[in-house]
C-alpha positions in Angstrom: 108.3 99.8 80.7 109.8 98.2 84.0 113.7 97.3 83.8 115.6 95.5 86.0 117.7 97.0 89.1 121.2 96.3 87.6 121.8 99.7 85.9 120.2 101.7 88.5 122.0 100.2 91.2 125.2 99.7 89.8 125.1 103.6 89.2 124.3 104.0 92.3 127.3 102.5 93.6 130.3 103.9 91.1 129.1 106.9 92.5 128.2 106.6 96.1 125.0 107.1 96.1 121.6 105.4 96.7 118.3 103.9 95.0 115.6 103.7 97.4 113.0 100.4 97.6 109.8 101.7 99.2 107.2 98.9 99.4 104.0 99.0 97.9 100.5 97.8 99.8 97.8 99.1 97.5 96.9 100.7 93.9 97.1 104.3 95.9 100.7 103.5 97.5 101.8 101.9 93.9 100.7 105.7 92.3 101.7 108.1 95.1 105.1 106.7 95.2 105.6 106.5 91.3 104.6 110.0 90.5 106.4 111.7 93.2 109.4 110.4 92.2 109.4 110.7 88.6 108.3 114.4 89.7 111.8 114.4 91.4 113.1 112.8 88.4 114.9 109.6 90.1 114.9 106.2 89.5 112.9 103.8 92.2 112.3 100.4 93.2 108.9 99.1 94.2 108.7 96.4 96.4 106.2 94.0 97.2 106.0 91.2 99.9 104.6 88.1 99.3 101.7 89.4 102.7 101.2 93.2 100.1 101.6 90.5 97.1 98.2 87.9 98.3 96.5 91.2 99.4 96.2 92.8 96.4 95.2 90.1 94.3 98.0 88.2 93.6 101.7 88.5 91.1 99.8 88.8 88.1 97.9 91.2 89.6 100.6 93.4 91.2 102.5 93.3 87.7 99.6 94.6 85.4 98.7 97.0 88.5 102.7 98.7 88.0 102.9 98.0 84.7 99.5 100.0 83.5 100.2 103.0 86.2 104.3 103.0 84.3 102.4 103.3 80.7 99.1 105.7 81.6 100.5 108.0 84.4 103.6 108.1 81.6 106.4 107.7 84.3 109.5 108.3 82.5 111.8 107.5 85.4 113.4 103.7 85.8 111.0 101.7 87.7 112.2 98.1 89.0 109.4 95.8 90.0 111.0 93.7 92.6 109.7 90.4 94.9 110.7 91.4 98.6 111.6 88.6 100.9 110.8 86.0 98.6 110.7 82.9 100.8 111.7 80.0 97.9 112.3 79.1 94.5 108.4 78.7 93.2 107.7 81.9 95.0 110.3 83.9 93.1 109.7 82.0 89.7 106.1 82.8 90.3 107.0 86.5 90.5 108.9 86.5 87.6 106.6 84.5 85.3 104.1 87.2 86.2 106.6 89.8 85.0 108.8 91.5 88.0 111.4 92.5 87.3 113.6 91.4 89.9 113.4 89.7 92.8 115.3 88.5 96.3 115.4 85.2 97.5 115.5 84.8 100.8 117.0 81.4 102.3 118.7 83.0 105.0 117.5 80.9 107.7 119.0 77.9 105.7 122.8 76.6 106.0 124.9 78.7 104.2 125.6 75.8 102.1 121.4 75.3 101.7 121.2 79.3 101.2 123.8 78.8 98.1 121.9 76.2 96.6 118.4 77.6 96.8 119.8 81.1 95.7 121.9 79.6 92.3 118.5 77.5 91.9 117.0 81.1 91.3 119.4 83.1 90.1 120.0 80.9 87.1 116.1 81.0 86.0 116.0 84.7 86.7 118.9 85.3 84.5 117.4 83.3 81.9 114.4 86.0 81.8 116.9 89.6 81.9 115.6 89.7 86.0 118.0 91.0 88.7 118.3 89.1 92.0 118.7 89.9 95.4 119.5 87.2 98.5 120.8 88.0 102.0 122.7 86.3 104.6 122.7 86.5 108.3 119.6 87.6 109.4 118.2 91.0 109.4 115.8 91.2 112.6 111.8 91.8 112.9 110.9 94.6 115.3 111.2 91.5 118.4 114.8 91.6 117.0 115.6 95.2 117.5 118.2 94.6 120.7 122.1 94.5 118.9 122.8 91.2 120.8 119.7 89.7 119.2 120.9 90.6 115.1 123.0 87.7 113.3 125.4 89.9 111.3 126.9 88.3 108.3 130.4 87.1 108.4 132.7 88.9 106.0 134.4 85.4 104.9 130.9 83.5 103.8 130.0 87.0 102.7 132.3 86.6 100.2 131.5 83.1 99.0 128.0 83.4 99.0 128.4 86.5 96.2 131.1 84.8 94.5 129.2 81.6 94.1 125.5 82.3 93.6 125.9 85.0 90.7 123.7 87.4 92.8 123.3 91.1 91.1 122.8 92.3 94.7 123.6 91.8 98.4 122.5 92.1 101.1 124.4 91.1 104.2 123.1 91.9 107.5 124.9 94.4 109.4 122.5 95.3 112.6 119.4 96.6 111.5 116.2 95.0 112.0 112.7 94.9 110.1 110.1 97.7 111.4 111.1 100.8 113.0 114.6 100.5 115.0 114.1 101.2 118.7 116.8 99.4 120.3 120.4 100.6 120.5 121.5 101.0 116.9 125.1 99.2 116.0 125.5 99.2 112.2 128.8 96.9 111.1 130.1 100.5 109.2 133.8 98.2 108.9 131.7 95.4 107.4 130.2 97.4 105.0 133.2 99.0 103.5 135.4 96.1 103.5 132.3 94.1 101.6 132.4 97.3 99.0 135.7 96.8 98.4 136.0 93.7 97.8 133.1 92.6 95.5 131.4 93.8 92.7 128.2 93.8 93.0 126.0 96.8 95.1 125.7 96.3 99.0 121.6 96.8 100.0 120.1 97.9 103.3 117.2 96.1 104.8 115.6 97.6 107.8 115.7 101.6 107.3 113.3 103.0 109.3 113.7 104.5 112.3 117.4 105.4 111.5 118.6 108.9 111.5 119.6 110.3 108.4 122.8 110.9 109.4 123.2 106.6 110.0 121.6 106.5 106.8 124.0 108.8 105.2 127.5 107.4 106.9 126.0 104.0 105.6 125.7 105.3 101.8 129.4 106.7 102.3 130.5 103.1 103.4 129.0 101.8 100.4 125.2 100.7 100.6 123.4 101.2 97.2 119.8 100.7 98.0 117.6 101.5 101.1 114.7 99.5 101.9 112.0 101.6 103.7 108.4 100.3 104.5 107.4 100.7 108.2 108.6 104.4 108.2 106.1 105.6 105.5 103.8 103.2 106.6 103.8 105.0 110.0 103.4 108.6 108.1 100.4 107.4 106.5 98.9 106.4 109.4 99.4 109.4 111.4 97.8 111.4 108.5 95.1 109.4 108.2 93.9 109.3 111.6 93.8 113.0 111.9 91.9 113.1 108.6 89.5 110.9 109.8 89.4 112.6 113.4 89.1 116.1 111.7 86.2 114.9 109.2 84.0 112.0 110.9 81.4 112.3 108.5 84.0 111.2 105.7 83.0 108.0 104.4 84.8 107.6 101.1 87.6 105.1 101.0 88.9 106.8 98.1 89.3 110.3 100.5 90.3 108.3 103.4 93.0 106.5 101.7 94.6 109.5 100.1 94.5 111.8 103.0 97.5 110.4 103.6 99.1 111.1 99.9 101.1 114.6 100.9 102.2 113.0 104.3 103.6 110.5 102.0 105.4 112.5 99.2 107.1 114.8 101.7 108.8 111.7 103.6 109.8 110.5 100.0 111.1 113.9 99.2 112.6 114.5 102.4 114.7 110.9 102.0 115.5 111.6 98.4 116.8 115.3 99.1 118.7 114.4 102.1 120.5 110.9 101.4 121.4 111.5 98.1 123.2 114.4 98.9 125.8 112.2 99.9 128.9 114.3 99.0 
């Protein structure tokens, strides 16, 4: 049975720690990520993007694909079903009509007074329906993005407001990481983060993890981030496995052995991130 990220995440935070959101792009990605964690016996968040979300099939499909894997594969860990990026209302209501569990609205190219609006609009049918919801402001970069001067980073007043008045369960204000794998100068707002933790109540979430080093990764957990997106990083561990699979067997013509050549590449990044970050003492 999915549930929704409040518990997990609100643990998390109490006791400075982190839940990590890897996204999912396929049934393969959706199991290999599910059973190595419940393996390591701690609670996830799968995410899917609304690109992932029409690839696969659609929200009805990406619900019955999590749900089914939950019941047969008999995960016993908590597993959140969340909408990433959710660009507006109908998108997020579609998600959770199809069963998600929670997801994030997005309007942070809006006003802030637009972005309040559109996010109350959600996060009053969401919490109609036991579903958690996420929303950002400021804006979190794409990898064209990933130069400090080009990052909006929230400001800690509207910061403030926008939790306060929304009702979000979650928040994620940017603080100078970007979408993709980080290659510019990295400059996360460390004094934004733990004056936001002190000051509201609800858990602080990082978009934009890859390509940090665990040691960014770790002073961010201390300063009071709950939940670590991460996507392009395994994406790119994947793909390096896979290409030498493929270079090392040419003959191999099996999707089902090509796909999954990438499957230990994946679990020890997960197990690396797990082991490292939440050793957070």
């Amino acid at each position: 049975m999915l549930v929704n990220s409040k518990k997990m995440l609100m643990e998390a935070r109490e006791n400075y720690q982190v839940v990590y959101h890897f996204n999912i792009n396929n049934l393969e990605w959706a199991k290999i990520i599910l059973e190595k964690c419940n393996s390591m016996n701690t609670p996830v968040i799968l995410g899917a993007s609304l690109g992932a979300i029409k690839y696969m099939g659609g929200f009805n499909v990406v619900a019955s694909l999590v749900n089914s894997l939950v019941n047969d594969l008999d995960i016993h860990i908590p597993v959140c079903l969340h909408l990433d990026h959710g660009d507006s209302f109908d998108s997020c209501k579609k998600a959770i009509d199809a069963g998600f569990t929670s997801v994030m609205i997005d309007a942070s190219k809006l006003s802030l007074e637009e972005n309040i609006k559109e996010t109350k609009k959600v996060v009053d049918y969401a919490h109609l329906k036991n579903v958690t919801v996420e929303a950002e402001l400021g804006h979190v970069g794409g990898i064209e993005d990933n130069v400090a001067s080009n990052i909006l980073v929230a400001d800690y007043d509207e910061c403030i407001r926008f939790v306060n008045e929304t009702g979000i369960d979650s928040f994620t204000p940017a603080i100078g990481t970007v979408h993709g794998i980080y290659k510019g100068e990295v400059n996360i707002q460390y004094d934004l983060i733990k004056k936001l933790r002190d000051n509201i109540d609800v858990p602080l979430v990082m978009h934009g993890g890859s390509g940090l080093s665990h040691d960014i990764l770790r002073k961010s957990i201390k300063c009071g981030i709950s939940k670590i997106n991460v996507n392009s990083d395994i994406q790119y561990v994947w793909m390096e496995a896979v290409k030498q699979f493929i270079n090392n067997n040419p003959n191999v013509y099996d999707p089902r052995k090509i796909i999954y050549s990438g499957k230990d590449a994946m679990e020890k990044f997960i197990e690396d991130k797990i082991n490292i970050l939440n050793d957070n003492k």
